[in-house]
C-alpha positions in Angstrom: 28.0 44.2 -34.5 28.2 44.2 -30.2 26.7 47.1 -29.3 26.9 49.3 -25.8 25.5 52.3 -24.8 27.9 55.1 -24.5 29.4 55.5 -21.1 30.2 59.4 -19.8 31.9 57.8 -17.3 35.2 55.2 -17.7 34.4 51.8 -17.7 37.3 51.6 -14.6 35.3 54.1 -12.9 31.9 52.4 -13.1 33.6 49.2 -11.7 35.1 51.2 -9.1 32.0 52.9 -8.2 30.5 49.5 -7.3 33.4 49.1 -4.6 32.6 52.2 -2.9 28.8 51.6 -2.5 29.4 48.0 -1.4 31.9 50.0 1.0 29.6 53.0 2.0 26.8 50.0 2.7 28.8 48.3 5.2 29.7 51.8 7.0 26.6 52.5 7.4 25.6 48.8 8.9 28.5 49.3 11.2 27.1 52.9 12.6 29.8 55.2 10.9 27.6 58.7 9.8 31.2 60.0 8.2 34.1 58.7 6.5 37.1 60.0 5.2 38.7 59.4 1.1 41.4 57.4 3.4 39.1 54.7 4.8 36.5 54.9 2.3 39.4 54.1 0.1 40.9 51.1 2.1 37.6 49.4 2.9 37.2 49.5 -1.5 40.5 48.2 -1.8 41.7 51.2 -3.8 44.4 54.0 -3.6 43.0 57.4 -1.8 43.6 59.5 -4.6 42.2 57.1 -7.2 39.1 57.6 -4.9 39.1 61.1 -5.1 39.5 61.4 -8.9 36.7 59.0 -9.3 34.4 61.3 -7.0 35.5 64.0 -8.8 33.5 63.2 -12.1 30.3 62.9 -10.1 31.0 66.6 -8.8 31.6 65.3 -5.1 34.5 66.4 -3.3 33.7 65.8 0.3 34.2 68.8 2.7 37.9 69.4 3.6 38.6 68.3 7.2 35.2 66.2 7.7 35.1 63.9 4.9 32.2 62.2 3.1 28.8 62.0 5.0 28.3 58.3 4.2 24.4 58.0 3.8 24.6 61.2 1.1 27.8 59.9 -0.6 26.0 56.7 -1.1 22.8 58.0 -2.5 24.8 60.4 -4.5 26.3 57.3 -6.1 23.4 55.2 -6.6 21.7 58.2 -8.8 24.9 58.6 -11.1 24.8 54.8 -11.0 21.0 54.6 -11.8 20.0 52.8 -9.1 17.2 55.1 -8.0 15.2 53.7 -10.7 13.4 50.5 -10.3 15.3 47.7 -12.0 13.2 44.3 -12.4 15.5 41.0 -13.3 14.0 38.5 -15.6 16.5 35.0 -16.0 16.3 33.5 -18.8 17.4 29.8 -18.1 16.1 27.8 -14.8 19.3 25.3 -14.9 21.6 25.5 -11.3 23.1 28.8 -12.1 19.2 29.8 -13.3 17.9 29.0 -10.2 21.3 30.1 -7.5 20.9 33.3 -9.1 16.9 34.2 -8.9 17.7 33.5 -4.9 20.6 35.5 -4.7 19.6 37.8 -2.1 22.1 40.8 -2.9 19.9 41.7 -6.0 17.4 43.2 -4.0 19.4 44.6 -1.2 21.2 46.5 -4.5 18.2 47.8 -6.1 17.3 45.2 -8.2 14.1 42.7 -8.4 14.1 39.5 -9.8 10.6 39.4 -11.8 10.6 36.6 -13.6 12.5 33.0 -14.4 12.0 31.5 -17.7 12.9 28.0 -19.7 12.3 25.8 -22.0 11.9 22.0 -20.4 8.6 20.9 -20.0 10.2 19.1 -17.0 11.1 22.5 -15.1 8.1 24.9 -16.6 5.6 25.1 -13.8 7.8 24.5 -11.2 8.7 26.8 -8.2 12.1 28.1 -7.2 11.6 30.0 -4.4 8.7 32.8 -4.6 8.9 32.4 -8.8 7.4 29.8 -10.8 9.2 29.2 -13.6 7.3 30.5 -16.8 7.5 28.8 -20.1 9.9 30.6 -22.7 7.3 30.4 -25.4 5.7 32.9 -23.3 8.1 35.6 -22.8 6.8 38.2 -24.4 3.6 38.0 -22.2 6.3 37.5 -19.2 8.2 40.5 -20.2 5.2 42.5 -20.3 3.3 41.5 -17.4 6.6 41.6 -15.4 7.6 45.1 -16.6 10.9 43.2 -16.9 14.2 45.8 -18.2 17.2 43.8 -17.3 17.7 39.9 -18.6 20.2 37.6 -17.7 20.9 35.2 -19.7 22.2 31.8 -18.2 21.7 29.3 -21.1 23.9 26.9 -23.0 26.1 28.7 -25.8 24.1 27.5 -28.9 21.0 29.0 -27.4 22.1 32.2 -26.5 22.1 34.2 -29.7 18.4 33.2 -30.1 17.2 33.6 -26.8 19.0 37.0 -27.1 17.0 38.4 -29.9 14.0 37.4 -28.4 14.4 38.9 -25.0 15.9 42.0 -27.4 12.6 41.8 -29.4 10.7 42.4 -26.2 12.1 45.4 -26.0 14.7 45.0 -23.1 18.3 47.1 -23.8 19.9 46.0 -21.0 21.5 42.2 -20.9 23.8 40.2 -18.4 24.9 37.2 -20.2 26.8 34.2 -18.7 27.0 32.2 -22.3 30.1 31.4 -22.9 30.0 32.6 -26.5 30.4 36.4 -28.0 26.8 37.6 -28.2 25.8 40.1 -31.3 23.2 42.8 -30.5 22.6 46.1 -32.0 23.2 49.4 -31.2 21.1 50.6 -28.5 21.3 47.5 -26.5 23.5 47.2 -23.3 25.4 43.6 -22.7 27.5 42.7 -20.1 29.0 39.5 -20.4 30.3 37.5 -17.6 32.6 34.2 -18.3 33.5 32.3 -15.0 35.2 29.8 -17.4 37.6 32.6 -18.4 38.1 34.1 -15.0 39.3 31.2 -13.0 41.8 30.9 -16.2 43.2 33.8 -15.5 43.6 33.3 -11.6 45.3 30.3 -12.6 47.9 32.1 -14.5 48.1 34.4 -11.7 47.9 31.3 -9.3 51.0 29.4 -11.1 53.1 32.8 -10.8 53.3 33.1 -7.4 55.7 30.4 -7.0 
């Protein structure tokens, strides 16, 4: 059975909340100390009302006539998000998307640190991507533990997913990304997010071939 954790919040929402911090980020780069539902809404791509629903559920309203302060709107976020906490990344699978995503810097500008980088080559164990060196899969339990690794993304071949899943699950990490291409099971208690980049280009190319 796939398992999640129980969202308070829609699933929409979540998503949406992601917009508006990556939005409330680049205000703040660009000097802005305030915004308003309007242009915090148009630099998210969203509808101003949509906005203000979804700020709703966290309890912020913005003060009538000034707006959102930006720096408190985003922090506000990041604490409903869980992004106060300290997440640390470990990827299991040191292939190209392996090894693109451990030096992606936008994990840690978002609150989250890559620990760790795992596989199972002898050609690739040892070697170093970046600041990591990639750590033998045999070991992860060791890795996990040393690391104080909570979030694992898996980017492995489909027929060595499911394994690889239960292992990293057996380690005692409830929270997994996982760019298989195949439907992971996990049990209750355990958090995946599945990405498919097969599927999504797919569907632009649906959306591609309709626009005439």
């Amino acid at each position: 059975m796939t398992g999640s954790l129980e969202k308070i919040l829609p699933e929409a929402t979540l998503v949406r909340l992601t917009q508006y911090l990556r939005a409330l980020h680049e205000l703040e780069a660009q000097g802005h100390q305030q915004t308003s539902s309007g242009v915090l809404a148009q630099e998210a791509g969203v509808n101003p009302a949509i906005l203000r629903k979804d700020l709703s559920l966290l309890g912020s309203y913005g003060t009538r006539g000034v707006g959102y302060v930006v720096t408190e709107l985003a922090e506000h976020i990041s604490k409903a998000m869980g992004l106060s906490r300290k997440w640390r990344v470990a990827i299991i699978g040191a292939g190209n998307l392996g090894r693109a995503l451990s030096g992606y810097g936008g994990f840690r500008n978002r609150g989250f640190e890559v620990v760790a980088l795992l596989d199972a080559a002898p050609e690739v164990i040892g070697s170093t991507v970046g600041e990591l060196k990639v750590s033998d899969i045999a070991e992860l339990d060791a890795v996990i533990e040393s690391t104080q690794a909570n979030i694992a993304v898996l980017s492995v071949p489909g027929p060595a997913a499911q394994e690889l899943c239960n292992k990293v699950i057996g380690c005692g990490v409830r929270s997994i990304l996982s760019f298989a291409p195949i439907a992971l099971q996990v049990p209750e208690g355990v958090n995946l997010r599945k990405v498919d980049l097969a599927t999504e280009l797919q569907i632009l190319a649906y959306h591609a071939q309709n626009l005439g």
